[in-house]
Short mmCIF file of the C-alpha atoms (twelve columns), coordinates in Angstrom:
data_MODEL
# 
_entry.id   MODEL 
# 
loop_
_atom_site.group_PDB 
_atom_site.id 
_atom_site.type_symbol 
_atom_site.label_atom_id 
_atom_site.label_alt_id 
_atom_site.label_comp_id 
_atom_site.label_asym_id 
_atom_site.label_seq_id 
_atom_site.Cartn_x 
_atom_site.Cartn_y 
_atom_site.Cartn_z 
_atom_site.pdbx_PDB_model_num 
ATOM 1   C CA . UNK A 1   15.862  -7.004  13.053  1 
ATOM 2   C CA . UNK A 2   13.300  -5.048  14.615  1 
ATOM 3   C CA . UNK A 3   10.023  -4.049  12.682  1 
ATOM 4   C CA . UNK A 4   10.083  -0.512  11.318  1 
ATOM 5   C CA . UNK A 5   6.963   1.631   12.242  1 
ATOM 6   C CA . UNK A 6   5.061   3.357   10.522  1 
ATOM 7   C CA . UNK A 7   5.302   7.157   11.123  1 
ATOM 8   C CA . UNK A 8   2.176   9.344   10.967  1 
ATOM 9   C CA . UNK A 9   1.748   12.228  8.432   1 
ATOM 10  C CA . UNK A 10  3.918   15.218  9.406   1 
ATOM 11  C CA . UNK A 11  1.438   18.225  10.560  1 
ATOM 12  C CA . UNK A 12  3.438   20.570  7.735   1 
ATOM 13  C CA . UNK A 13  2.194   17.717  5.090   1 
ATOM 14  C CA . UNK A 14  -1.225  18.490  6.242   1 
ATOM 15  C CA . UNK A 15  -1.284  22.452  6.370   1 
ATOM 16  C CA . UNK A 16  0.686   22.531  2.642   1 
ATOM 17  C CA . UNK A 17  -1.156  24.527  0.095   1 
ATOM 18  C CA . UNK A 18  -0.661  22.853  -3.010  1 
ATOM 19  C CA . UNK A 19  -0.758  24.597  -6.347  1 
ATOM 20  C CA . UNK A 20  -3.704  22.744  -8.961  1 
ATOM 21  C CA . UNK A 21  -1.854  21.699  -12.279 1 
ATOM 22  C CA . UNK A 22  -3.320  20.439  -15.325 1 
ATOM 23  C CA . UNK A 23  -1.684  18.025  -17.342 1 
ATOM 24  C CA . UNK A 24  -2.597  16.423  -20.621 1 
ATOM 25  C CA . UNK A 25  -3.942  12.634  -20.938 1 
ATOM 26  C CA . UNK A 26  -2.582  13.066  -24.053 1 
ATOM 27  C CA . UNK A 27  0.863   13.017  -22.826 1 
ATOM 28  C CA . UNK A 28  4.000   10.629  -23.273 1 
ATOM 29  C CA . UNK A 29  3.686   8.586   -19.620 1 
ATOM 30  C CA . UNK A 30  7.546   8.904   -19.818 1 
ATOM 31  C CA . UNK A 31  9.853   9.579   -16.101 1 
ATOM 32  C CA . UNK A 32  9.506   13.497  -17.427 1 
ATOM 33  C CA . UNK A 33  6.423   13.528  -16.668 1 
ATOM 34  C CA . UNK A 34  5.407   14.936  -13.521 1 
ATOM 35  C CA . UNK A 35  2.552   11.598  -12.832 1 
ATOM 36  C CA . UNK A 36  4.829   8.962   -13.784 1 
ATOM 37  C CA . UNK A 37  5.558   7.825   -10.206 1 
ATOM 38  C CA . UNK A 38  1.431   8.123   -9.846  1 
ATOM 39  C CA . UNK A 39  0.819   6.329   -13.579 1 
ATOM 40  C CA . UNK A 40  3.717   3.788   -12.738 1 
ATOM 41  C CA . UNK A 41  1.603   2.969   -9.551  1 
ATOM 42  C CA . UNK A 42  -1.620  2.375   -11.432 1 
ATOM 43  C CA . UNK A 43  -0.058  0.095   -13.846 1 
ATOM 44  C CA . UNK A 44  1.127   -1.435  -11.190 1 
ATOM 45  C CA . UNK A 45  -2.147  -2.333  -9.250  1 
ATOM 46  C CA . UNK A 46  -3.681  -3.329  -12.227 1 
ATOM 47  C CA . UNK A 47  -0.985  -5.357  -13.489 1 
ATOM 48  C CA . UNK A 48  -0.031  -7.553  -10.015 1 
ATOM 49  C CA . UNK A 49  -4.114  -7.114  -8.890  1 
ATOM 50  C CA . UNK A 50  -7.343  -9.177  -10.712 1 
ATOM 51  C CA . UNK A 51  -9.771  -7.323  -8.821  1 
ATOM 52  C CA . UNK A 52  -8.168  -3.845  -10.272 1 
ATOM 53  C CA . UNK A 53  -8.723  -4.749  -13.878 1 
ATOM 54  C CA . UNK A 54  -11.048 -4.054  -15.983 1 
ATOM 55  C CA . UNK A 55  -14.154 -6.167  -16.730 1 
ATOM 56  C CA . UNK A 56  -13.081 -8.843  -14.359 1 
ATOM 57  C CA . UNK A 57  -15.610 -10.895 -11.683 1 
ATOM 58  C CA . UNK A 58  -12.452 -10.577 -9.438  1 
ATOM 59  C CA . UNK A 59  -13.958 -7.172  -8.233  1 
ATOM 60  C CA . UNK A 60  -12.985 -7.074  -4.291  1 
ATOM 61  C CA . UNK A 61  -16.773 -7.684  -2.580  1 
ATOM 62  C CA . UNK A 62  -15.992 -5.322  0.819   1 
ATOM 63  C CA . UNK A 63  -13.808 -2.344  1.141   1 
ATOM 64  C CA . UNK A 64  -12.109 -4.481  3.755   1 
ATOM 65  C CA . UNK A 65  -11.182 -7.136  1.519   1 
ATOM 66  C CA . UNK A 66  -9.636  -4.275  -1.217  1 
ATOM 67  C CA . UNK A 67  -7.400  -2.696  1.564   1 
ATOM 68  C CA . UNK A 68  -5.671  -5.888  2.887   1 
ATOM 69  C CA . UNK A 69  -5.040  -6.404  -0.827  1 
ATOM 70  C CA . UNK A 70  -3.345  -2.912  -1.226  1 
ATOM 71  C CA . UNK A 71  -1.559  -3.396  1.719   1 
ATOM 72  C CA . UNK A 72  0.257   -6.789  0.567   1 
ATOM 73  C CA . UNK A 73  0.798   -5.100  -2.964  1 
ATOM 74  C CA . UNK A 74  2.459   -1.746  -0.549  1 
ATOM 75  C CA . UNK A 75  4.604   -4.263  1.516   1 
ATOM 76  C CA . UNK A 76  5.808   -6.232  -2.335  1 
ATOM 77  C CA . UNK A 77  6.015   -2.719  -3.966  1 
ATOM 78  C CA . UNK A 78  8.290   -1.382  -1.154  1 
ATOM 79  C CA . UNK A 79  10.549  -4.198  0.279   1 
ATOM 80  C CA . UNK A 80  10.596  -6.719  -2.306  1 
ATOM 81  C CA . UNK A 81  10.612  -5.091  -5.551  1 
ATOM 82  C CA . UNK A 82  13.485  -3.409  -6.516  1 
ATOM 83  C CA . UNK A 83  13.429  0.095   -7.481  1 
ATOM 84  C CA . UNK A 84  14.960  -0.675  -11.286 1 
ATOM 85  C CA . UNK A 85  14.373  -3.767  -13.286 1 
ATOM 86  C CA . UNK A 86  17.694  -3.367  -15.196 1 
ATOM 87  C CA . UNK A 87  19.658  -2.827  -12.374 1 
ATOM 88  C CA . UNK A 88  18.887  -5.406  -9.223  1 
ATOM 89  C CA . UNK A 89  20.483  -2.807  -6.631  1 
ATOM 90  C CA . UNK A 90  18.047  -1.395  -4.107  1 
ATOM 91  C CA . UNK A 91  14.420  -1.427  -3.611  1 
ATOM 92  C CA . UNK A 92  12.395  1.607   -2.408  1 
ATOM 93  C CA . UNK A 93  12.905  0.907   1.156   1 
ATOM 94  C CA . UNK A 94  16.456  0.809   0.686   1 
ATOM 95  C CA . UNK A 95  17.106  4.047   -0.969  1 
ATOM 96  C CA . UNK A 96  14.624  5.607   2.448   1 
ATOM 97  C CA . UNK A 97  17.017  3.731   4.616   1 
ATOM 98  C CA . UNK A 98  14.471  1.924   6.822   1 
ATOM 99  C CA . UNK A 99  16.247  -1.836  5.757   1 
ATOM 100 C CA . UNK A 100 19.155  -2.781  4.413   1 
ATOM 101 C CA . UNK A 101 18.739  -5.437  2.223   1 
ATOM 102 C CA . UNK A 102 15.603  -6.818  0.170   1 
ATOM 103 C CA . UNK A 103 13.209  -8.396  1.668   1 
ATOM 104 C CA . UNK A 104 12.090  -12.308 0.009   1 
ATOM 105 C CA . UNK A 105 8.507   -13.926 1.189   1 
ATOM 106 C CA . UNK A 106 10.280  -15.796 3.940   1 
ATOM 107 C CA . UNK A 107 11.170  -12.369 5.847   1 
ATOM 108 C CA . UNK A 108 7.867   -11.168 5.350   1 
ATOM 109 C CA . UNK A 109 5.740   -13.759 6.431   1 
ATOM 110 C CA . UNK A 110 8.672   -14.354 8.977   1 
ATOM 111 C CA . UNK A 111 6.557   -12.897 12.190  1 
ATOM 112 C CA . UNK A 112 3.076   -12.461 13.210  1 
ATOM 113 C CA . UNK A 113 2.569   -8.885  13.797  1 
ATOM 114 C CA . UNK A 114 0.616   -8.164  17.118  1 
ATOM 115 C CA . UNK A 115 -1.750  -4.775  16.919  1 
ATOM 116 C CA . UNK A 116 0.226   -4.213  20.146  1 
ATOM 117 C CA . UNK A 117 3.625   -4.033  18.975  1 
ATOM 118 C CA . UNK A 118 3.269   -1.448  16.069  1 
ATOM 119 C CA . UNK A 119 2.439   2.048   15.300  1 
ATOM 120 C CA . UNK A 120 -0.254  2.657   13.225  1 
ATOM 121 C CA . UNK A 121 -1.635  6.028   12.481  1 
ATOM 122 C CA . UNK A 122 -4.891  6.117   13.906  1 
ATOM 123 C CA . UNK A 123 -7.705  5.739   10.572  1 
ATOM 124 C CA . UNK A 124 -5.439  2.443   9.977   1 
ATOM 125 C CA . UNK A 125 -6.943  0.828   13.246  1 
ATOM 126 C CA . UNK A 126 -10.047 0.357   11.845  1 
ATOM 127 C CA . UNK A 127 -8.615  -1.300  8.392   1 
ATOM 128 C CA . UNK A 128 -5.602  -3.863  10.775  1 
ATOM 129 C CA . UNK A 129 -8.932  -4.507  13.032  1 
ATOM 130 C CA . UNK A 130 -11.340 -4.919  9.953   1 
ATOM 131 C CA . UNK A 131 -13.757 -2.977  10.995  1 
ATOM 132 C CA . UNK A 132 -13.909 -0.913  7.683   1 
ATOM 133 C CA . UNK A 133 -17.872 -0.730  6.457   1 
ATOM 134 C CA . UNK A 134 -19.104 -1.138  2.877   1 
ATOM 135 C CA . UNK A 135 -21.879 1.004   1.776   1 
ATOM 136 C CA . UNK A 136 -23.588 -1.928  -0.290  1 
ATOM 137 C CA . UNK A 137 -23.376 -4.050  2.303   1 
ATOM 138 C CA . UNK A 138 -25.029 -1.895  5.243   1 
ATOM 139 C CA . UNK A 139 -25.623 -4.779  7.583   1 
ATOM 140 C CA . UNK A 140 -23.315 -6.908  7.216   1 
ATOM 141 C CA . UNK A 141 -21.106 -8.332  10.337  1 
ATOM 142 C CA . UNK A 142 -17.603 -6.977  11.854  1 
ATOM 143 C CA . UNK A 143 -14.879 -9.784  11.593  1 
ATOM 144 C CA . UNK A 144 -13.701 -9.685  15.027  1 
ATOM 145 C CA . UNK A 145 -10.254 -10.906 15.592  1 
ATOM 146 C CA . UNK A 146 -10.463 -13.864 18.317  1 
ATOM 147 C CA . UNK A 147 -6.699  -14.872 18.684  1 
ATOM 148 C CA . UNK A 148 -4.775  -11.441 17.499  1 
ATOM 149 C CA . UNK A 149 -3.872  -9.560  20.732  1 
# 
């Protein structure tokens, strides 16, 4: 099975107007409400991440460092989780129809991916090549991949 890409944003994504909505903190974090898939994330990140908790000397050093770790949680979150505790049935990816089945650490971890090889919208480059600064840390070094071609 063949690695899906990534597809860029869609230019009609990036001309949308969007309409500014206000709505209460104050308000049941139930599936009615229209930031559930938003609060669900957040609860998420916090719950699977130590550096995304509060009050925790996990805190992720580099910007660099907090992107990979977003990424693995993205790849979990989408391929190996599925998409309803109660019912094992699908996972996100599934329902999208870019894989079949659910993915388990073995077909994750499965290949190497070469830079090469995949698409990758253009801003990712600099995170997949680590090249992503840190404002605190102004001069501190690139990590320059030796053996990843």
């Amino acid at each position: 099975m063949s690695t899906p890409t990534i597809p860029a944003p869609s230019a009609a994504w990036r001309t949308s107007r969007s309409s500014n909505q206000t709505i209460s903190s104050r308000a049941a974090r139930t599936p009615s409400n229209p930031l559930f898939a938003i609060n669900l994330l957040d609860l998420l990140i916090r719950h699977s991440g130590s550096n995304h908790k509060r009050e925790t000397i996990a805190f992720s050093k580099r910007c660099q460092s907090a992107a990979a770790r977003l990424w693995a949680f993205l790849v979990w979150r989408n391929y190996g989780k599925w998409f309803s505790e109660r019912k094992h049935t699908v996972t996100p990816a599934m329902v999208l129809g870019i894989c079949d089945h659910r993915w388990g650490v073995r077909r994750i971890l499965k290949e190497r991916l070469f830079r090469r090889r995949i698409g990758l919208p253009e801003r990712w480059w600099e995170y997949y090549l680590g090249r992503t600064p840190t404002r605190q840390i102004p001069n501190a070094r690139d990590h320059r991949l030796k053996y990843a071609a």
